[in-house]
DOLO-868657 format. One line per 5 residues: for each residue x, y, z of N, C-alpha, C. Coordinates in steps of 0.001 Angstrom, whole numbers, plus 500000, padded with zeros to 6 digits. Each point is the difference from the previous one (the first is absolute). Layout:
X,Y,Z,X,Y,Z,X,Y,Z; ...
# end
This chain:
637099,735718,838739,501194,500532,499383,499649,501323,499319; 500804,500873,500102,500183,501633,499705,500695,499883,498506; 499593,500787,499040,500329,500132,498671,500798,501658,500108; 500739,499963,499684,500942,501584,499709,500640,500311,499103; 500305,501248,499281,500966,499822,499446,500729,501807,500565
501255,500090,500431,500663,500410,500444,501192,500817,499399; 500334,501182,499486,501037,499675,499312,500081,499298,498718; 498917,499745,499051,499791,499434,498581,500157,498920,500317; 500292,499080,501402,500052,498506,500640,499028,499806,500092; 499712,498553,499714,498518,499210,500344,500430,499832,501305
499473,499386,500759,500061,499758,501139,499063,499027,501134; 500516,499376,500589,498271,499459,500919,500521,500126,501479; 498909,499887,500941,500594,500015,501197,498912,499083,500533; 500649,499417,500849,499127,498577,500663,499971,500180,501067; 498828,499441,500990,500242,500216,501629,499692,497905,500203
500668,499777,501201,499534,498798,500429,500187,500111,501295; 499185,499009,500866,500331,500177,501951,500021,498570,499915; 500633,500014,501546,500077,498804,500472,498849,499283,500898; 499843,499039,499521,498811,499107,500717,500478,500152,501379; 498607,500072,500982,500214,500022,501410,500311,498980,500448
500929,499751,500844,500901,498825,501021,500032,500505,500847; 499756,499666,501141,499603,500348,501204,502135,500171,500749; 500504,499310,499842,501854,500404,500475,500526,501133,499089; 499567,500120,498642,500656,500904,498908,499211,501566,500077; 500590,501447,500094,499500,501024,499579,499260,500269,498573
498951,500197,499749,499643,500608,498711,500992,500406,499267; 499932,500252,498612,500493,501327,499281,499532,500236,498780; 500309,500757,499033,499629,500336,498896,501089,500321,499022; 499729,499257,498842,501293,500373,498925,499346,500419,499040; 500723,501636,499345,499950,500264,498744,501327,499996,498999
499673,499169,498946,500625,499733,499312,500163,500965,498816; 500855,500867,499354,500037,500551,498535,500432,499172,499050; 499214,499778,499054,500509,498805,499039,500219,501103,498257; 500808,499286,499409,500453,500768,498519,499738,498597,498997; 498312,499962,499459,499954,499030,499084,501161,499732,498504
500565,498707,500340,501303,499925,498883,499692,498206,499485; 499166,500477,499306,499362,498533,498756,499382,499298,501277; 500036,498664,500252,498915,499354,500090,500482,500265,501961; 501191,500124,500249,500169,500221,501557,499811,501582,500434; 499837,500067,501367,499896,501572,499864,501487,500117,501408
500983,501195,499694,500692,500483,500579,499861,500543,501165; 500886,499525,501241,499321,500771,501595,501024,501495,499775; 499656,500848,499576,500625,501581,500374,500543,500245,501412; 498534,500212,500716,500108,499811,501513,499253,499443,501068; 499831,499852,501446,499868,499567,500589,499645,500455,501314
498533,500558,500566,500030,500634,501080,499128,498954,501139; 500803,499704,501273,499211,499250,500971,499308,500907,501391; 499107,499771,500474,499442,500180,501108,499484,499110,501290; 500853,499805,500556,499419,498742,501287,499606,500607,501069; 498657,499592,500681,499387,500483,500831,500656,499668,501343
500385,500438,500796,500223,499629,501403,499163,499011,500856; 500286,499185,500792,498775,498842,500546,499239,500714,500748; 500625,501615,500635,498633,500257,501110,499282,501015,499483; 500427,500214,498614,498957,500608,499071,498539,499690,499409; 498916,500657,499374,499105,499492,499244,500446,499767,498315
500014,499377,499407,499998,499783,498651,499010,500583,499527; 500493,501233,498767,498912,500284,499742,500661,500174,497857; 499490,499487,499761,500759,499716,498555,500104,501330,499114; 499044,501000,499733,500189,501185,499601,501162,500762,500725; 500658,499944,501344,500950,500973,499991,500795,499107,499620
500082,498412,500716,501181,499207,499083,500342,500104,498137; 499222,500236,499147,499750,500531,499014,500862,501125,499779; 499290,501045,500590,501116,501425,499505,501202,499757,500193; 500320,499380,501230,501443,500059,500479,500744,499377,499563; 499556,498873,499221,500647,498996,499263,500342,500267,498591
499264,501010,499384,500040,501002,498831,500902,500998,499962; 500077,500737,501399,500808,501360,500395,501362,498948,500025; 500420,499332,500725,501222,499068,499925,500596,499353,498504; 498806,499947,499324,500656,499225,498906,500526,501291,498415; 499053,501233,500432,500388,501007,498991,500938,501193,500532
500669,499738,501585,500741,500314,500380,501499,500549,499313; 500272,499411,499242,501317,499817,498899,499742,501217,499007; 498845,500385,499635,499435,500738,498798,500584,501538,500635; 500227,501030,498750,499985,501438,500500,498743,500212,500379; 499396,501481,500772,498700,499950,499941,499049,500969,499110
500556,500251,498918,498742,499505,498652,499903,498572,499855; 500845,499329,500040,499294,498835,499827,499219,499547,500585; 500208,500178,501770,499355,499367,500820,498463,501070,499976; 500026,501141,499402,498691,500451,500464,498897,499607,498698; 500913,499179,498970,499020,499355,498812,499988,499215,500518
500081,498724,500641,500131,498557,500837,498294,500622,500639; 500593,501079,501141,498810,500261,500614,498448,500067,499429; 500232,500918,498894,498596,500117,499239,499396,498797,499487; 500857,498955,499605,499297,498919,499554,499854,499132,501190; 500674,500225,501015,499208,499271,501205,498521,500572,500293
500419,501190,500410,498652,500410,500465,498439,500054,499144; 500582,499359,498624,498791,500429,499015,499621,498520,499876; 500899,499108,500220,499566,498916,500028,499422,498595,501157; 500118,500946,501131,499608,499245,501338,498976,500919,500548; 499989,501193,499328,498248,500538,500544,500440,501054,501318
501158,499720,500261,500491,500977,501014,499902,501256,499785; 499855,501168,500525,499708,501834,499979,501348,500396,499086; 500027,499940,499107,501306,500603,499620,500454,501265,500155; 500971,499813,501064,500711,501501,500759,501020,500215,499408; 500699,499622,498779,500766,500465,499477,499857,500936,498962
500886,501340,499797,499415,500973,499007,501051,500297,499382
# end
């Protein structure tokens, strides 16, 4: 889980995938959550499902599931989203 704060917002962002099943496609969900007392709030919601005659490969499922879920944001927001992705998954940060 990703710690942010955004906009003077705390913030977290979660990734989870789906266990492999051999009938079901992969995918990857990132979740934006807004901690509010002991539950935390879903903001938003970005999915990525792999196609069956694809490779699964969880890092692009990752971005894409991130790019989908901060989709909604203007983009200052989305290019602060970015920086704390990229500073926090070790990725080249190409954003400037």
């Amino acid at each position: 889980m990703i710690t942010a704060k955004i906009n003077d917002t705390d913030l977290k962002i979660k990734f989870s995938y789906d266990a492999f099943v051999p009938s079901n496609p992969r995918s990857s969900v990132c979740e934006i959550l807004r901690p509010n007392g002991t539950e935390d709030e879903v903001v938003s919601i970005g999915k990525a499902t792999c196609a069956p005659e694809d490779n699964y490969c969880k890092s692009k499922g990752r971005k894409l599931a991130f790019a989908r879920a901060i989709r909604a944001y203007d983009r200052k927001v989305r290019r602060e989203f970015w920086a704390v992705f990229h500073n926090t998954t070790g990725h080249p940060n190409w954003v400037k």
